[in-house]
N, C-alpha and C positions, 0 to 999 in steps of 0.2 A: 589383497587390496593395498594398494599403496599411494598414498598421499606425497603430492611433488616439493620439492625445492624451490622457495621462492626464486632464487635463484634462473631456475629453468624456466618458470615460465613468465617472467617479467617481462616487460617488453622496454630495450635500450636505447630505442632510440627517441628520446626525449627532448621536447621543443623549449628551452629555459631562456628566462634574462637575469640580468641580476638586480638586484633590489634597487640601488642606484641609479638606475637608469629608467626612463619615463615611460608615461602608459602608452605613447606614440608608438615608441622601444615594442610596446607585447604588442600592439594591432598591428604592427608591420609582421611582425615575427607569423601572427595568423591568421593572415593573409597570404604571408608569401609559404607557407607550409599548409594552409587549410584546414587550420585546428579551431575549434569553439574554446580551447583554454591553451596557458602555457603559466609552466610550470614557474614562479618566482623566487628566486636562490639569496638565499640572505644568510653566509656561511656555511652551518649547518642546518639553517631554518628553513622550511621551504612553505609557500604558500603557492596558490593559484590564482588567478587570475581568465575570467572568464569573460563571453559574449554577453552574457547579463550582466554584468560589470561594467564592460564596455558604454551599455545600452546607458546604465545609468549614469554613467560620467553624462552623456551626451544630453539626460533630460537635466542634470543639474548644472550644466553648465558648465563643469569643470574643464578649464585648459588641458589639452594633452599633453603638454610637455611638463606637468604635474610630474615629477618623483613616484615611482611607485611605491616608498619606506614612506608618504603620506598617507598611500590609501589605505582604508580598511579592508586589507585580502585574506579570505581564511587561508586557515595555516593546514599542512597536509600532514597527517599522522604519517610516521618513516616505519619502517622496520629492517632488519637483519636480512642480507641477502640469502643468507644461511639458512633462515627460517624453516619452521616449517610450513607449508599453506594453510593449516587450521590456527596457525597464530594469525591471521588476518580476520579470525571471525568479529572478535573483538571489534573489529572495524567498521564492522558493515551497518551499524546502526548511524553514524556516522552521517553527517547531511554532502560533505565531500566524497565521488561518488572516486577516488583514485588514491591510493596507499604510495607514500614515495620509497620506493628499495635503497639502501644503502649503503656501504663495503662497512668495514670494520671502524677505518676513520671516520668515520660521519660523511664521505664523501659520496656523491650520487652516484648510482649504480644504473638505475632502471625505474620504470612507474608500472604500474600496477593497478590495474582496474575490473571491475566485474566483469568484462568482457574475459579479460585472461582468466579469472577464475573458472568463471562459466567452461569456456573451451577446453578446461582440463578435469570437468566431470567426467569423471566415467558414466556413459549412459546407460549400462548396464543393473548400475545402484539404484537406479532411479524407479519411480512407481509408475509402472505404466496404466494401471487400472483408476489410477487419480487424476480427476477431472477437472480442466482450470473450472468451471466453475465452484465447485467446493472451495475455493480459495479467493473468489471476485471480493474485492475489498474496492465497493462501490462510492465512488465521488474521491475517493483516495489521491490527491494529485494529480487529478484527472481535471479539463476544462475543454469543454467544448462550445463552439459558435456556430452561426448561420454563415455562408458564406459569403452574405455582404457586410460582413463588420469591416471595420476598418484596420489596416496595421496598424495603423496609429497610435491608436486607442485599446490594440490587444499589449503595444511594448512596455506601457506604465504597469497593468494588470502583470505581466511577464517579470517583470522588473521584480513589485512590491513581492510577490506570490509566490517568486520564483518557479515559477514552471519552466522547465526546458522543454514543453512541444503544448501545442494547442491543437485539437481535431477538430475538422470541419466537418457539419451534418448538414445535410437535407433529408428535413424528417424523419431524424434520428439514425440515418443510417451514411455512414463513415465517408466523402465523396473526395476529403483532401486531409493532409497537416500538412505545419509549420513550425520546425523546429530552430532550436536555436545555430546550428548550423545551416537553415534557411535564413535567417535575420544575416549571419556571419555574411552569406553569399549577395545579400539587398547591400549592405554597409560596403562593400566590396564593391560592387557595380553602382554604389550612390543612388540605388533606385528611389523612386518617390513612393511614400511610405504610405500617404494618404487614398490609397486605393485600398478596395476591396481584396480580404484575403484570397479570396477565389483567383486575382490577378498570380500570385507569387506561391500559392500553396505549393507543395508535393503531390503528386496523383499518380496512381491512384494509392489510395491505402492499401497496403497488404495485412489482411485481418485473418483471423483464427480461430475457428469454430469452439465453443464454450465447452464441449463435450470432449475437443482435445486435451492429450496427458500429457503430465509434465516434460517427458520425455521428446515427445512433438513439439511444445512449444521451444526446451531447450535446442534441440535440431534445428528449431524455424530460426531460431535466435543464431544459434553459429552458422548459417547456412546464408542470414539475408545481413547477417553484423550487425542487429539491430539492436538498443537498447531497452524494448518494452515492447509487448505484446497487445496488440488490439483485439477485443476479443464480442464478436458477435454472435449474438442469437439465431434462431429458425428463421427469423424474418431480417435476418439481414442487418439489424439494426444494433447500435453499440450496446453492450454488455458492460461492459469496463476496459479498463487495464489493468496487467499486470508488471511489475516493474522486471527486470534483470535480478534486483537484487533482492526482492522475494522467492524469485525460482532458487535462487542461490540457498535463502535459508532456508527453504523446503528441503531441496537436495542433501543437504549437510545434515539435517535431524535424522533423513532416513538413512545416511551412512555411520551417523550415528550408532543408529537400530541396527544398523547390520556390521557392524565391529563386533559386535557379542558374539558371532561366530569366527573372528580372527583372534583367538585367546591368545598369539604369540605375540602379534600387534597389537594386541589390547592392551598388555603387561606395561608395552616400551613408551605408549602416550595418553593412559590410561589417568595422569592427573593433569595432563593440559588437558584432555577431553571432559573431564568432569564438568568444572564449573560452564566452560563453552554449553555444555547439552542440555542445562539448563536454560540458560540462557535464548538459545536457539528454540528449545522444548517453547518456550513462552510465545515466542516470535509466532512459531508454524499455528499456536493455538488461540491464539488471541486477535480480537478487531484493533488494527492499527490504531483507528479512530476514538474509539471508546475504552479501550481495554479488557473489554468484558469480554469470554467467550467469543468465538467465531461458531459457525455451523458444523466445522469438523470435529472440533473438539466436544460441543453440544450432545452432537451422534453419538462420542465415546462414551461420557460420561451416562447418558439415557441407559446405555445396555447394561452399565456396569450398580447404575440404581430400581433399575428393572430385578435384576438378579436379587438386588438387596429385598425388594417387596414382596418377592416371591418367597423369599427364604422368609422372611418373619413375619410374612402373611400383610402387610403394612398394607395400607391404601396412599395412592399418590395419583396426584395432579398436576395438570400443564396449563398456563396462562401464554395466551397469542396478544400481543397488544399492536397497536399500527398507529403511529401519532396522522390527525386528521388534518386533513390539506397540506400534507407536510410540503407537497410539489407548489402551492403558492407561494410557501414560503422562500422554496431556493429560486422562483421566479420573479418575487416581488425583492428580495432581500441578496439574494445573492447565496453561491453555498458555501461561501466562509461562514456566513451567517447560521445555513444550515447544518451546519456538522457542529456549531455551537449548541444547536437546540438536542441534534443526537446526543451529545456529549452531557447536557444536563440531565434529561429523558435517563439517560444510563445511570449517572450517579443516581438521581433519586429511586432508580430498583433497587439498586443497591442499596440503600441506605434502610427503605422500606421491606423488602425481603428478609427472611432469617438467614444464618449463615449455612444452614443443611442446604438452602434451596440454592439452584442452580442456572444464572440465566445469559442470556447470548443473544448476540443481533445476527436475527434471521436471516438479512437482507435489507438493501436500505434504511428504510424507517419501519421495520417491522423487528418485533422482538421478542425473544418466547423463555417464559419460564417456566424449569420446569421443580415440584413441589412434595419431596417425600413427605411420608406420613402422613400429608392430607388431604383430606376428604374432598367433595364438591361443592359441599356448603362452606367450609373454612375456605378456599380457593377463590370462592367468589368474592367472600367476604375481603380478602386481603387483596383483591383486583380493583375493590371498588375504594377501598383505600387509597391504592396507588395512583387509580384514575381521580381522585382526590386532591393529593398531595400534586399530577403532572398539573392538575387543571389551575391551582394553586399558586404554581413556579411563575418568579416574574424573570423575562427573560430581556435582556438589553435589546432596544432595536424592536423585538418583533411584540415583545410586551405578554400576552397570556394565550398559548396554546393548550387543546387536549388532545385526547386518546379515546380510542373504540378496544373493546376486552372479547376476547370470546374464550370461554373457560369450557377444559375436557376434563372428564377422569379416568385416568391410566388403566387398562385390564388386563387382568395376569396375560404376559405372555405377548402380548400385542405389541408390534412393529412400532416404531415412531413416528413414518410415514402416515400409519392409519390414524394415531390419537391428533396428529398434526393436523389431518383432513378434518376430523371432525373439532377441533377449537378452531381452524380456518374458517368451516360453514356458520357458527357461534359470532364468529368476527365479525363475520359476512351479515348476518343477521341487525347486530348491535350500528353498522354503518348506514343498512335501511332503516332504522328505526331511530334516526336522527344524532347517531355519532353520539359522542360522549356519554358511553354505558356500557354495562359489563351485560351480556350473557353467556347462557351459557348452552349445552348441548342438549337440554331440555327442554328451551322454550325455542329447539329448532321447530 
């Protein structure tokens, strides 16, 4: 297995101005190249300058012929042409989605961006048996409209939020987007903005079944040159996205994992690999949003505390919680709003749980802990706490949310899938029985 040369697969031909020269200077530049960014040169410094950029000069009024060494353009991490490609992992957390290459002098070589990374996966390393949905990191830089909203009124939200692509639904299922090299192509032609996205969208979506692996999605990504993956249900209707540069650190953990069988390659990058595989390890196991567990990582950990209960006879437990009317709240409030309440919901598990226990977001606003050494009556007990302390939380804006609990307990040997079904039906139970309360799989 062999990891490339940044070198090799940079890509040189780079659209640049230099600092000195006005933001007029970047939008002709892409315009007349048909880039959504271009690279800004300030000796050895380099920044970018983007269509969300652009957009915002235009709602704040700024003159064009503005200096670009006024604006504030983020600045692009560089690296060694020489590199090797896993010194760019470091990178990828990074909100600038493009690494700038450059020679020995500091002088520009080439850019560098998840696309090139991507295209030089081997798809061979990759898990085929791993399904985008195991990785759905739901509401995650995602924003979706009807398709009579207005451009207007979607470029402010684009702007603040920065989103580069907005999806259009009807009834939930994918009918158009709008991305920022759709804005780039409106500002180009001077179209009038105040029309219905539906006017100016892209169509149709090309989406990707949730049961596809990663393998497939990376394919669909070098196949259509796309930057993110739309990912639909049985019923046709959006699932999430997945970014480029999520596939990326999936990929990488599991090359990772499979460098243990190149012991001669191991040896030669075996301490720049180190700290990276942590790193990454985090990335592929953790909710972007919240921090806590993700569902993949949840699964490992189940089998490896299963084993534990078995060996020293232990009793354990799993808590299902689902915050109630969480969907009013990202309708009334918006889901900036609501990934603030996910986000609190999390810490106070965390705060409230011991540190043996183990917990993760399910899915959306659903959340599952799970609880060695204890019983069914401690399980409940510490669920009705937590439903307690959520009911408790003052939260800005939306002011006092709760939670529905539905409590299982673990049996030697038993799958996760089945203890999950039965704290599901408990869940299920505690929502008909007026939401805010814990049962359990006894008073199903």
């Amino acid at each position: 297995m062999k990891f490339p040369i940044i070198r090799d697969i940079a890509s040189k031909s780079v659209v640049s101005v230099d600092i000195h020269e006005s933001a007029k200077s970047a939008i002709d530049k892409m315009l007349e190249y048909e880039h959504r960014n271009v690279v800004v040169v300030d000796n050895n410094k380099y920044y970018i300058i983007s269509v969300i950029d652009i957009l915002h000069l235009r709602k704040q009024e700024i003159p064009l012929n503005t200096p670009l060494a006024q604006l504030k353009l983020l600045k692009i991490p560089v690296i060694n042409k020489n590199k090797n490609v896993l010194d760019t992992l470091e990178f990828l957390n990074e909100s600038v989605e493009y690494i700038c290459v450059i020679n020995d002098d500091g002088s520009l070589y080439g850019l560098l961006g998840h696309t090139d990374i991507t295209s030089n996966i081997d798809p061979e390393t990759l898990m085929d048996n791993y399904r985008l949905q195991d990785f759905l990191k739901l509401g995650r830089r995602m924003k979706w409209v009807s398709k009579d909203e207005k451009i207007a009124d979607l470029v402010c939200d684009m702007v603040s939020s920065a989103y580069d692509n907005v999806i259009i639904v009807d009834d939930l299922q994918p009918i158009g987007i709008l991305t920022t090299k759709d804005m780039m192509r409106l500002i180009k032609e001077q179209a009038d903005l105040n029309v219905s996205v539906e006017v100016h969208m892209s169509k149709p979506v090309e989406s990707i079944h949730k049961n596809a692996s990663i393998k497939e999605a990376l394919d669909f990504l070098k196949k259509k040159h796309y930057k993110r993956v739309v990912i639909v249900g049985d019923d046709g209707k959006l699932a999430g996205i997945i970014s480029q540069k999520e596939l990326i650190s999936l990929t990488y953990s599991k090359w990772a994992v499979l460098m243990k069988e190149y012991q001669q390659e191991l040896n030669e990058i075996n301490i720049m690999l180190e700290g990276k595989n942590r790193e990454f390890e985090t990335i592929a196991s953790t909710d972007s949003l919240t921090g806590i567990y993700n569902r993949y990582k949840f699964s490992e950990l189940y089998l490896s505390s299963a084993f534990t209960m078995k060996q020293r006879h232990n009793e354990m437990s799993l808590i299902m919680l689902d915050i109630d009317y969480f969907k009013k709240v990202n309708d009334t409030y918006g889901h900036n709003i609501g990934d603030k309440v996910l986000v609190q919901v999390s810490h106070t598990l965390l705060k409230t749980l011991r540190h043996i226990d183990i917990v993760c977001r399910w899915g959306g606003e659903e959340f599952v802990a799970l609880l060695p050494t204890a019983s069914l009556e401690n399980a409940t007990a510490l669920a009705e706490k937590i439903r307690a302390f959520i009911e408790a939380l003052e939260i800005d804006v939306v002011g006092h949310i709760s939670a529905s609990f539905g409590v299982a307990q673990v049996v030697e040997n038993e799958e996760l899938q089945s203890v999950i079904e039965r704290a599901d039906k408990a869940l299920y139970l505690a929502k008909n029985s007026g939401r805010n309360c814990v049962k359990t799989e006894r008073d199903s």
